[in-house]
N, CA, C and O atoms as a CHARMM CRD file, in Angstrom:
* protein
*
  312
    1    1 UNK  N     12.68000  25.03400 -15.06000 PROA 1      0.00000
    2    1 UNK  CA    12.50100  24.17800 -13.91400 PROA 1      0.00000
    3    1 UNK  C     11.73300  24.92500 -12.83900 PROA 1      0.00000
    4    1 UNK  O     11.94200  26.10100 -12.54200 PROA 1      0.00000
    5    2 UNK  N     10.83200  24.14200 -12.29000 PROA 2      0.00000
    6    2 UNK  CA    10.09100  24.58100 -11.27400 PROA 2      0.00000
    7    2 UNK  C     10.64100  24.39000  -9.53600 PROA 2      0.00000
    8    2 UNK  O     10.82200  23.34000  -8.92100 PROA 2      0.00000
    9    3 UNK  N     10.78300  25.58900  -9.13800 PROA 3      0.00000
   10    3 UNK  CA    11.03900  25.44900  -7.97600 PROA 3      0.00000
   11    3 UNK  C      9.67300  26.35700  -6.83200 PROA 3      0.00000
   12    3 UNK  O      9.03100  27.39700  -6.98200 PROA 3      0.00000
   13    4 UNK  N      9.73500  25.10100  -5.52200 PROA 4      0.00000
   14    4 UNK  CA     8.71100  25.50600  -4.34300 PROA 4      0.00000
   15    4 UNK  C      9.81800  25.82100  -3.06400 PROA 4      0.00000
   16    4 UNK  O     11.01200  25.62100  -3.28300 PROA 4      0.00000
   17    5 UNK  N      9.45600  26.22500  -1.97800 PROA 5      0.00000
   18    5 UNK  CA     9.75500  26.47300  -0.51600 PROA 5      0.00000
   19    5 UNK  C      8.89100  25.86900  -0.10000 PROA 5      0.00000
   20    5 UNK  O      7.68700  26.04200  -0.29100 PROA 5      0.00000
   21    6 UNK  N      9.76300  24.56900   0.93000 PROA 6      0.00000
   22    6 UNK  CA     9.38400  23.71900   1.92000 PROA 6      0.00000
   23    6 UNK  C      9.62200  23.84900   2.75500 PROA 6      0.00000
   24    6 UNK  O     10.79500  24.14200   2.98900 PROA 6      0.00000
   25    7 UNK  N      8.71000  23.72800   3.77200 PROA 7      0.00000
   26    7 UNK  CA     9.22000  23.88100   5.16900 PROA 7      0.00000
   27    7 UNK  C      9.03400  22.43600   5.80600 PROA 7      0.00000
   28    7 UNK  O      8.09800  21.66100   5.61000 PROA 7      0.00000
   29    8 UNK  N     10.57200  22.19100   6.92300 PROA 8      0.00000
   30    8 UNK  CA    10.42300  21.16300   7.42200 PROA 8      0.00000
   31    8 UNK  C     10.96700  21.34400   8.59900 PROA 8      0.00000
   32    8 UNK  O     11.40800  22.46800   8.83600 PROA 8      0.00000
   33    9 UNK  N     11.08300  20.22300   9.70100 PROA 9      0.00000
   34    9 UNK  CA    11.71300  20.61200  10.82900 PROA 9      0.00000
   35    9 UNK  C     12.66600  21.08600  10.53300 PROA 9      0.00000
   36    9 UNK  O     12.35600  22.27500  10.47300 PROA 9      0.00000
   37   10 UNK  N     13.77000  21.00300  10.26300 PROA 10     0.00000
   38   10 UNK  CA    15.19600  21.10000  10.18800 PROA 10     0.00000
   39   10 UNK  C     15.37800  22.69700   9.11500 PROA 10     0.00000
   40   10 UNK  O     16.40500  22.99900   8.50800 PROA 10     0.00000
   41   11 UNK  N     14.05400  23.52600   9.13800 PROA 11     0.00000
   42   11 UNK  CA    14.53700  24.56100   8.48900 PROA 11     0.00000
   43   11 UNK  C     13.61000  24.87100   6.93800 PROA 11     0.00000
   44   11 UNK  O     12.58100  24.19900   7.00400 PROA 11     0.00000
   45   12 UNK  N     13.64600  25.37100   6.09900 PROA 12     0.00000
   46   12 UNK  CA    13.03800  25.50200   5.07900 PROA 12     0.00000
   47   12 UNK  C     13.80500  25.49900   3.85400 PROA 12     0.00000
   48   12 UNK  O     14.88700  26.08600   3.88400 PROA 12     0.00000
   49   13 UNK  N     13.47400  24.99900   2.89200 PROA 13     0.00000
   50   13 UNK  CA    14.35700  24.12200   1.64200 PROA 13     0.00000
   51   13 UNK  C     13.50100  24.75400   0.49200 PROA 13     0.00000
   52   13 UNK  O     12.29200  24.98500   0.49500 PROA 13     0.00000
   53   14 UNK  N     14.78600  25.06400  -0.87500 PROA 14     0.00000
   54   14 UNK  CA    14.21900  25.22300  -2.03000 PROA 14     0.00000
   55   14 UNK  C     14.28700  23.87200  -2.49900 PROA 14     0.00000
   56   14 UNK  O     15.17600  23.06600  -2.22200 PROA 14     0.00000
   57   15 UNK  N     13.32000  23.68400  -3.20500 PROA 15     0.00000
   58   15 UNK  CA    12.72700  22.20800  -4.05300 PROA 15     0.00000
   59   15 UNK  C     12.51600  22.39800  -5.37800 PROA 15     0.00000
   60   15 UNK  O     11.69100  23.08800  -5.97600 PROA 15     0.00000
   61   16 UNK  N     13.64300  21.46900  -5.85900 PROA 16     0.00000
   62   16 UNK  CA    13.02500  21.62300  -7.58700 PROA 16     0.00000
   63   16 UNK  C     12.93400  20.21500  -8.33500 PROA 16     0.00000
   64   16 UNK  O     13.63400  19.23900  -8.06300 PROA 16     0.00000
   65   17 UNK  N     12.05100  20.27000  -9.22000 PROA 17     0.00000
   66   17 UNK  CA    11.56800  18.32100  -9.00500 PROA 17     0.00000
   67   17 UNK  C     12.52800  18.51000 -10.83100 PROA 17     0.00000
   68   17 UNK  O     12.39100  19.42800 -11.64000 PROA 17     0.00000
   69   18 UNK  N     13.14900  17.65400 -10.90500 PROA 18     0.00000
   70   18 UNK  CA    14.43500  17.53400 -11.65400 PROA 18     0.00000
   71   18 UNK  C     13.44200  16.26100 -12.82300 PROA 18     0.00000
   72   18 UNK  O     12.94000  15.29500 -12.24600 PROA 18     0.00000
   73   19 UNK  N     13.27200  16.36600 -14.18900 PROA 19     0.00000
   74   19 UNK  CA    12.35900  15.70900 -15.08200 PROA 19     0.00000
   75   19 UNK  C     13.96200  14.40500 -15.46100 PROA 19     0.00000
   76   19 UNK  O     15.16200  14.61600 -15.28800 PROA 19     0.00000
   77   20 UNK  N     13.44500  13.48500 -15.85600 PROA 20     0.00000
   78   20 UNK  CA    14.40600  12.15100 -16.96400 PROA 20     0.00000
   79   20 UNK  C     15.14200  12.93300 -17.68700 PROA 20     0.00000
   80   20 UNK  O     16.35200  12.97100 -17.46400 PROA 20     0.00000
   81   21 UNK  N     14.73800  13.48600 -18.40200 PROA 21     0.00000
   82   21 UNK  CA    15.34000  14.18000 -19.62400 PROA 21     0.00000
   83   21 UNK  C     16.32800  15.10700 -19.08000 PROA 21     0.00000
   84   21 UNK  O     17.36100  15.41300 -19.67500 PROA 21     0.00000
   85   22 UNK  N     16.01700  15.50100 -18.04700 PROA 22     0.00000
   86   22 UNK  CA    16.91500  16.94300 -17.55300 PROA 22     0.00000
   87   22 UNK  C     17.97700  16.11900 -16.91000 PROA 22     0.00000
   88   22 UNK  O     19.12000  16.48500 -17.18400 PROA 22     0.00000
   89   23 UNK  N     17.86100  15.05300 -16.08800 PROA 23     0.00000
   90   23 UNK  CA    18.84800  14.25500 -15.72300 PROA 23     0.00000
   91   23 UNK  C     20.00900  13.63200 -16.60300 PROA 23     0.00000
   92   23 UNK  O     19.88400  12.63900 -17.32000 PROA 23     0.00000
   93   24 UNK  N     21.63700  14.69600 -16.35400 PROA 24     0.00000
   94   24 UNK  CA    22.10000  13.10500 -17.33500 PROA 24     0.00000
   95   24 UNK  C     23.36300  13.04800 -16.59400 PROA 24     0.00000
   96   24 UNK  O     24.41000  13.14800 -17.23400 PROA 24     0.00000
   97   25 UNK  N     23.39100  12.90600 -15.37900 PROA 25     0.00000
   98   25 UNK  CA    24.40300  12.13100 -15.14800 PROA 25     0.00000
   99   25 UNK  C     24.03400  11.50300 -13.59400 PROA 25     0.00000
  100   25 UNK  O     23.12700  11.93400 -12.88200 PROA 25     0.00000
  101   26 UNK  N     24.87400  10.48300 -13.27900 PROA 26     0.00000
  102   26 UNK  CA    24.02300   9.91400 -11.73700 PROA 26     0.00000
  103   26 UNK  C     24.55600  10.60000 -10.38400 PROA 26     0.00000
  104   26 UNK  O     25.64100  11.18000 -10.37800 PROA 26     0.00000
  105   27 UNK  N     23.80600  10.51600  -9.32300 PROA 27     0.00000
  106   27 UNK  CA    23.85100  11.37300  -7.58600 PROA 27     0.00000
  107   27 UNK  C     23.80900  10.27300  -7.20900 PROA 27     0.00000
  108   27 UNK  O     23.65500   9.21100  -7.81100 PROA 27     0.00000
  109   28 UNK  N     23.96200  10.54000  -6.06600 PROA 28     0.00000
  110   28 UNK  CA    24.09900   9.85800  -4.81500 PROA 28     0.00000
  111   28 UNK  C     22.98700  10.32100  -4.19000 PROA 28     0.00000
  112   28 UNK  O     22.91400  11.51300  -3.89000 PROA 28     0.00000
  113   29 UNK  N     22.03800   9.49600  -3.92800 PROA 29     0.00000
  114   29 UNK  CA    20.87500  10.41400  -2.68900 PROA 29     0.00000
  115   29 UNK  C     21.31000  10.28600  -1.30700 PROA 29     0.00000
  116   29 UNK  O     22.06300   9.35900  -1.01100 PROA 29     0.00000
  117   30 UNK  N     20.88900  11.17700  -0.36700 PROA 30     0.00000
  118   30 UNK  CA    21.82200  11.19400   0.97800 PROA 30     0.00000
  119   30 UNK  C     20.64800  10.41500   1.91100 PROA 30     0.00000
  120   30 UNK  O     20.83600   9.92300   3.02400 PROA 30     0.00000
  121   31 UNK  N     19.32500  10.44100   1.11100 PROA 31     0.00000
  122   31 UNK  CA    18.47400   9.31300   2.06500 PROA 31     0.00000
  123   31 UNK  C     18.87700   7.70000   2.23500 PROA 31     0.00000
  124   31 UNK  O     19.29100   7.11900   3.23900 PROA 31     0.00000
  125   32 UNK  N     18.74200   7.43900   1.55900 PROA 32     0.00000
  126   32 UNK  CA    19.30400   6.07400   1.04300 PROA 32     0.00000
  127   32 UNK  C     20.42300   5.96100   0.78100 PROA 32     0.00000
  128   32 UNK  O     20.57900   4.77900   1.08900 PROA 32     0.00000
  129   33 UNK  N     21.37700   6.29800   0.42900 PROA 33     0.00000
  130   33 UNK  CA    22.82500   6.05200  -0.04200 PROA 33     0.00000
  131   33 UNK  C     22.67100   5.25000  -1.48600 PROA 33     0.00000
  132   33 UNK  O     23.31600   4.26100  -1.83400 PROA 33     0.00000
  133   34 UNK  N     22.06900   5.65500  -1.92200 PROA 34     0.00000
  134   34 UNK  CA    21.73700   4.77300  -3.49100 PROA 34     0.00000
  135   34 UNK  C     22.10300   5.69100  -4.62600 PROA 34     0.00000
  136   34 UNK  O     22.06100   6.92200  -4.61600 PROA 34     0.00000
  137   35 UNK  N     22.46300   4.90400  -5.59700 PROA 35     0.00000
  138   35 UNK  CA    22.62800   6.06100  -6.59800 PROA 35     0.00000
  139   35 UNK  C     21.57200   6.19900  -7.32900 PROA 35     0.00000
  140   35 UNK  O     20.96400   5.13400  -7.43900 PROA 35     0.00000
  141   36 UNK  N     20.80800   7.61300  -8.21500 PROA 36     0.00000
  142   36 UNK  CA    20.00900   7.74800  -8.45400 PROA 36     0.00000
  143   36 UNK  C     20.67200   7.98700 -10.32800 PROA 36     0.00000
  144   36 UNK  O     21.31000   8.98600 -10.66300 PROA 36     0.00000
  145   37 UNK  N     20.38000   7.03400 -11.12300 PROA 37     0.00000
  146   37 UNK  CA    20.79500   6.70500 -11.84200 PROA 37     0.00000
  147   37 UNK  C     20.31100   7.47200 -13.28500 PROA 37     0.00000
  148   37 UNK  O     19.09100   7.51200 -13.44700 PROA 37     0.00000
  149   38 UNK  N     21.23500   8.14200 -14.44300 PROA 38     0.00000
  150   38 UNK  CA    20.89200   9.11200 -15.56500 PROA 38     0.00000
  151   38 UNK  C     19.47600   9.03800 -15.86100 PROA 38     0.00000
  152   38 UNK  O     18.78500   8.08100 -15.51400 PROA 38     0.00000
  153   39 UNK  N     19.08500   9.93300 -16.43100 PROA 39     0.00000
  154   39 UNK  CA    17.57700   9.96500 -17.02000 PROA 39     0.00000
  155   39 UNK  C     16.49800   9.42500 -15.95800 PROA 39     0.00000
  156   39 UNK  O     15.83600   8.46200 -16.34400 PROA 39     0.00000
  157   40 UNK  N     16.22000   9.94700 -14.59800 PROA 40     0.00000
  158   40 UNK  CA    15.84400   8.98500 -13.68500 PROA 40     0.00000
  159   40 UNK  C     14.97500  10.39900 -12.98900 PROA 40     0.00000
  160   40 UNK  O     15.65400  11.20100 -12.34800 PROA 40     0.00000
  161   41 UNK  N     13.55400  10.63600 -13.14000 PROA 41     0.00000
  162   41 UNK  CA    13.23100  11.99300 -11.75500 PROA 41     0.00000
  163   41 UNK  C     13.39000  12.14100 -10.73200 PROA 41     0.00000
  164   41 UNK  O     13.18600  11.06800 -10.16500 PROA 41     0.00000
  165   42 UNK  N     13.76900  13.19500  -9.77700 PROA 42     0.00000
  166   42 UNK  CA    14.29900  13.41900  -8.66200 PROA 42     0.00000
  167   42 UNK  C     14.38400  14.71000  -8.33900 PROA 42     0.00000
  168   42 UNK  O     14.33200  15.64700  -9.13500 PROA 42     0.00000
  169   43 UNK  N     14.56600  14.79800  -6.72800 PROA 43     0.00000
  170   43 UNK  CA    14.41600  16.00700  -6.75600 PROA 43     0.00000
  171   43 UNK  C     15.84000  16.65400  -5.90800 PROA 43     0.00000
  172   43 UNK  O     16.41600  16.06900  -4.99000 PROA 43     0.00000
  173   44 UNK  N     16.21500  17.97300  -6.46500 PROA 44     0.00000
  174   44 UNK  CA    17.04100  18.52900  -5.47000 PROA 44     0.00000
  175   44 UNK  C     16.82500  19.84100  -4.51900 PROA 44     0.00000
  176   44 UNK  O     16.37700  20.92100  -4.90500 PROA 44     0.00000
  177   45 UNK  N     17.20300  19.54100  -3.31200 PROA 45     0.00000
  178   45 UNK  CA    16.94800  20.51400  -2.57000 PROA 45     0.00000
  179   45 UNK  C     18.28900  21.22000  -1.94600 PROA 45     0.00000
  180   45 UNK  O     19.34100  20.60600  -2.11800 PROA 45     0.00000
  181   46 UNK  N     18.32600  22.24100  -1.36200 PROA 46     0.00000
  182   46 UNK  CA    19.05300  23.02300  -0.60000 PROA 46     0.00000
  183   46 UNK  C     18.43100  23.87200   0.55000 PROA 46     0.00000
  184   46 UNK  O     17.24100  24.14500   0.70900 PROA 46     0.00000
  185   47 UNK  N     19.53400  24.24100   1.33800 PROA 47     0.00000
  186   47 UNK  CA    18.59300  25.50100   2.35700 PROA 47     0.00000
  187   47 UNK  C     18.58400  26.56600   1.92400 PROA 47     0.00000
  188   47 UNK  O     19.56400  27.06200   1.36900 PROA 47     0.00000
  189   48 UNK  N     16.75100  27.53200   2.18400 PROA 48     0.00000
  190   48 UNK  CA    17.24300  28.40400   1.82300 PROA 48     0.00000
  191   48 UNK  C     18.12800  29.86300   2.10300 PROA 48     0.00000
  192   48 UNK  O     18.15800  30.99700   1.62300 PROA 48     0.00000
  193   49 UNK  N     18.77100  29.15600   3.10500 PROA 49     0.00000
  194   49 UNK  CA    19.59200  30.31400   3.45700 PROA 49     0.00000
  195   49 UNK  C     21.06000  30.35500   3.25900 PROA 49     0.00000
  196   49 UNK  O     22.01700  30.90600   3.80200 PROA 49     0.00000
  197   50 UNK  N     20.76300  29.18900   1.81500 PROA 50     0.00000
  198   50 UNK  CA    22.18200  29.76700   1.36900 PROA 50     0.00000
  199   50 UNK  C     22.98800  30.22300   0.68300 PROA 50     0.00000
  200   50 UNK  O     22.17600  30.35100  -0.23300 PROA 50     0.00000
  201   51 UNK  N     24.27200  30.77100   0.07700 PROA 51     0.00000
  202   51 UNK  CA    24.69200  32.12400  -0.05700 PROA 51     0.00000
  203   51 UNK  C     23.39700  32.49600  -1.30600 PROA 51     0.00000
  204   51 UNK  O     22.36200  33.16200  -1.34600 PROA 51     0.00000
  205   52 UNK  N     23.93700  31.89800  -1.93400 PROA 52     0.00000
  206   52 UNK  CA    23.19200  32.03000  -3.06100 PROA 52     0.00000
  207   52 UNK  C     21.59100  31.16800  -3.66000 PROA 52     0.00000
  208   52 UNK  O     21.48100  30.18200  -4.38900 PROA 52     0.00000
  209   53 UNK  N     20.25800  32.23300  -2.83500 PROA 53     0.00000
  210   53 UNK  CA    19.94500  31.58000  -2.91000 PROA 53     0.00000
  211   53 UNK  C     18.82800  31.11300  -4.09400 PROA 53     0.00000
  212   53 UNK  O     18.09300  30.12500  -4.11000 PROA 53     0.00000
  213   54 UNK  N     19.01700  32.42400  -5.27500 PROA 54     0.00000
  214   54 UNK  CA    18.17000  31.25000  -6.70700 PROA 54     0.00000
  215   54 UNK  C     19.87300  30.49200  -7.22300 PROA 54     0.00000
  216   54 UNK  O     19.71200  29.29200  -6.99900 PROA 54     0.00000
  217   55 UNK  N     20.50200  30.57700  -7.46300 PROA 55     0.00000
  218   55 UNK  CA    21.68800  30.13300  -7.51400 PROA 55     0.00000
  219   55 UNK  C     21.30500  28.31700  -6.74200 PROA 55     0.00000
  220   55 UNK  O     21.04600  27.41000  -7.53200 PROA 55     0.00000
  221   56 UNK  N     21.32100  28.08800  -5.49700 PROA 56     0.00000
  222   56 UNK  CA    21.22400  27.37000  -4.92000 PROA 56     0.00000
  223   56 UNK  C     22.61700  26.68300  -4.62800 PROA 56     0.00000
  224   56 UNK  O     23.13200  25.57400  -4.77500 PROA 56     0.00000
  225   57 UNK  N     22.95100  27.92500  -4.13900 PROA 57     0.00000
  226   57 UNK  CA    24.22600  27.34800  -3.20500 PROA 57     0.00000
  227   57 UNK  C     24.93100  25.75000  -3.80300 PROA 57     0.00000
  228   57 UNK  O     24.50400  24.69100  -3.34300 PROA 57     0.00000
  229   58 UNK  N     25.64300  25.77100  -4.48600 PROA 58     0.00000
  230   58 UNK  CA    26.10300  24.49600  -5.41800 PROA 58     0.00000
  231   58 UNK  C     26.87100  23.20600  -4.43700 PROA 58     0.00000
  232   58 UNK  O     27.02200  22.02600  -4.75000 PROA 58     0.00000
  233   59 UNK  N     27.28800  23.92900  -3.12900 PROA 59     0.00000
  234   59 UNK  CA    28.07000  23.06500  -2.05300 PROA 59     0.00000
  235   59 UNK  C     26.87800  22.52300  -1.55300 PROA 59     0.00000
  236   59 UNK  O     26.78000  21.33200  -1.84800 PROA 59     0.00000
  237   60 UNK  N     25.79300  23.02800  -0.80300 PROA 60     0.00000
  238   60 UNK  CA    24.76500  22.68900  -0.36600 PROA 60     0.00000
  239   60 UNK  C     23.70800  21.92900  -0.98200 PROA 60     0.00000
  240   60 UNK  O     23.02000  21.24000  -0.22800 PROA 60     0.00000
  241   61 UNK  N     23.45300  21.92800  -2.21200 PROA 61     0.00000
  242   61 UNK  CA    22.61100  21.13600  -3.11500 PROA 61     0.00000
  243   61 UNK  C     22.52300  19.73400  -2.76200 PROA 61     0.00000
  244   61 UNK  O     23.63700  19.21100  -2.73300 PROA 61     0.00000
  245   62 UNK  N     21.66400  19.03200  -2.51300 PROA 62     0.00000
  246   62 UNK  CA    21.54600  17.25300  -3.04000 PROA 62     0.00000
  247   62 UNK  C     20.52400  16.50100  -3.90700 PROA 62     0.00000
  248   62 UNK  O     19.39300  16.84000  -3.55700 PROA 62     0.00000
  249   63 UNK  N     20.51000  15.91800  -4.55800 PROA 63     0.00000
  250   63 UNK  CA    19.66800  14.55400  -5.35900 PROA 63     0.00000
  251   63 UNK  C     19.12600  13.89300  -4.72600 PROA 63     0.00000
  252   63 UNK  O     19.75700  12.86700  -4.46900 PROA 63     0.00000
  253   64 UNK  N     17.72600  13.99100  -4.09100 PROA 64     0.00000
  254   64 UNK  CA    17.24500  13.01800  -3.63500 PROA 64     0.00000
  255   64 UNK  C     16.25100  11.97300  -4.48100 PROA 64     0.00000
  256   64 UNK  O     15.43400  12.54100  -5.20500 PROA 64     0.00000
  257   65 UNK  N     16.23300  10.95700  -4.47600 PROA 65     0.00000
  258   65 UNK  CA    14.55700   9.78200  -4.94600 PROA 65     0.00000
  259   65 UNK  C     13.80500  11.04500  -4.74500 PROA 65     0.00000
  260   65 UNK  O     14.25300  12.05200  -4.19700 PROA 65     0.00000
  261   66 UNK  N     12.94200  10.93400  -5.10500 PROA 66     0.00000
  262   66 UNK  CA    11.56300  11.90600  -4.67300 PROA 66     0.00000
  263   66 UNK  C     11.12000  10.95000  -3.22000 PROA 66     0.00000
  264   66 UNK  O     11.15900  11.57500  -2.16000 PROA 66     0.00000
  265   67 UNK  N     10.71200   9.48200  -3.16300 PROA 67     0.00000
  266   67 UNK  CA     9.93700   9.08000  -2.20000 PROA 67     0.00000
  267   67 UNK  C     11.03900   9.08800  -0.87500 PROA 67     0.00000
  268   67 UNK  O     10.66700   9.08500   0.29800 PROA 67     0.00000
  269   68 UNK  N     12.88600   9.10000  -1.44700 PROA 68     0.00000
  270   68 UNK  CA    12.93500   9.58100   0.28300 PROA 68     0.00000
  271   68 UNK  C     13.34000  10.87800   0.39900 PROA 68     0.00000
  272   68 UNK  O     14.26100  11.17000   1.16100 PROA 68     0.00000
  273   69 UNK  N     12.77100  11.69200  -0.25800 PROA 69     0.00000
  274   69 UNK  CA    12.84600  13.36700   0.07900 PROA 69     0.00000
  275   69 UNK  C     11.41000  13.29700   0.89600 PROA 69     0.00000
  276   69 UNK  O     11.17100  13.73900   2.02000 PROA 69     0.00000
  277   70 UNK  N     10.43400  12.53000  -0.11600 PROA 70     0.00000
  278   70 UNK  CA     9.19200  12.74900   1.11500 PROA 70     0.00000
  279   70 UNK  C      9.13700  11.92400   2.48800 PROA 70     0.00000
  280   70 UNK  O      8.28300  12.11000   3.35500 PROA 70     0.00000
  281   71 UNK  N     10.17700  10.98500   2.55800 PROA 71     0.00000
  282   71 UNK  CA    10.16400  10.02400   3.90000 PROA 71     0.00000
  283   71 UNK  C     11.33700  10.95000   4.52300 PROA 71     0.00000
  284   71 UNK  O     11.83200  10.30900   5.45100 PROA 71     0.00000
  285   72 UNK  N     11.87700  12.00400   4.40400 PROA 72     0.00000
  286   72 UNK  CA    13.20000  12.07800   4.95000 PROA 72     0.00000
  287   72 UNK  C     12.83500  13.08900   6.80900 PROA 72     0.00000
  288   72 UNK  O     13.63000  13.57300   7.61500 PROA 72     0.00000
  289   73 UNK  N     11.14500  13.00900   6.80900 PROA 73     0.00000
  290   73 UNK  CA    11.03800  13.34100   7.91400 PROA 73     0.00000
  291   73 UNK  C     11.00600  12.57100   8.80500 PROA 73     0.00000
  292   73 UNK  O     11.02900  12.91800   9.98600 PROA 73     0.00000
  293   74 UNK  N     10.95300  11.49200   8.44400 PROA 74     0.00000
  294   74 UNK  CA    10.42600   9.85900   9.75900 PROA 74     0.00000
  295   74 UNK  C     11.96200   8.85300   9.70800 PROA 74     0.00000
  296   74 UNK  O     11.97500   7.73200  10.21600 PROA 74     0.00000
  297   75 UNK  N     12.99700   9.35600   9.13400 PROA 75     0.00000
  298   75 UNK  CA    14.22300   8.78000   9.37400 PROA 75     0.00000
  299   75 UNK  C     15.36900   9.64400   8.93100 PROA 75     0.00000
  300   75 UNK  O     15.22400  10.72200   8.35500 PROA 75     0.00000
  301   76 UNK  N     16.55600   9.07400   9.25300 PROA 76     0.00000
  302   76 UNK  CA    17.92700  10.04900   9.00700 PROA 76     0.00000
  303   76 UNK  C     18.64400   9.34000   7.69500 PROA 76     0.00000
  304   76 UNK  O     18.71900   8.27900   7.07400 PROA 76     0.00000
  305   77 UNK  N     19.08900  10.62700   7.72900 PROA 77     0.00000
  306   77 UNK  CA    19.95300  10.53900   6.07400 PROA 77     0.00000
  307   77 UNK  C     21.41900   9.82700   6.31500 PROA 77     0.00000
  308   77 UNK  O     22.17900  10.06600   7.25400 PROA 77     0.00000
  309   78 UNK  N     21.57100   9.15700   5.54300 PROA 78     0.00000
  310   78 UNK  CA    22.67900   8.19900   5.40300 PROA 78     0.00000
  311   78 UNK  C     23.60700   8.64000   5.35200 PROA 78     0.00000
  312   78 UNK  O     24.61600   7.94500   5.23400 PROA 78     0.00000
């Protein structure tokens, strides 16, 4: 899995874009409040400042849609 460092207001985030196949069970995205349903791409992020951070901090982690990880600067998370 491929992971980048994003920077956004709120701090800088590891990003890893999560494939169908790699997906098998469903999240909750915290943009939308929707569930993001098995076998479905998406991405999860965390901060990176936390404890663990190729680990990716497992408390801190979320599932987002990809399109509201990229909208999640122009509105608030659910």
């Amino acid at each position: 899995m491929h992971e980048t460092v994003e920077s956004w207001p709120d701090g800088e985030w590891v990003v890893r874009h999560i494939t169908g196949s790699a997906s098998t069970k469903p999240y909750r995205c915290p943009g939308c409040d929707q569930m993001i349903p098995p076998a479905t791409p998406h991405v999860v992020a965390w901060p990176v400042e936390s404890p663990t951070f190729f680990g990716g901090g497992i408390d801190e982690r979320r599932h987002w849609h990809r399109g509201c990880w990229k909208a999640r600067g122009r509105r608030r998370p659910r």
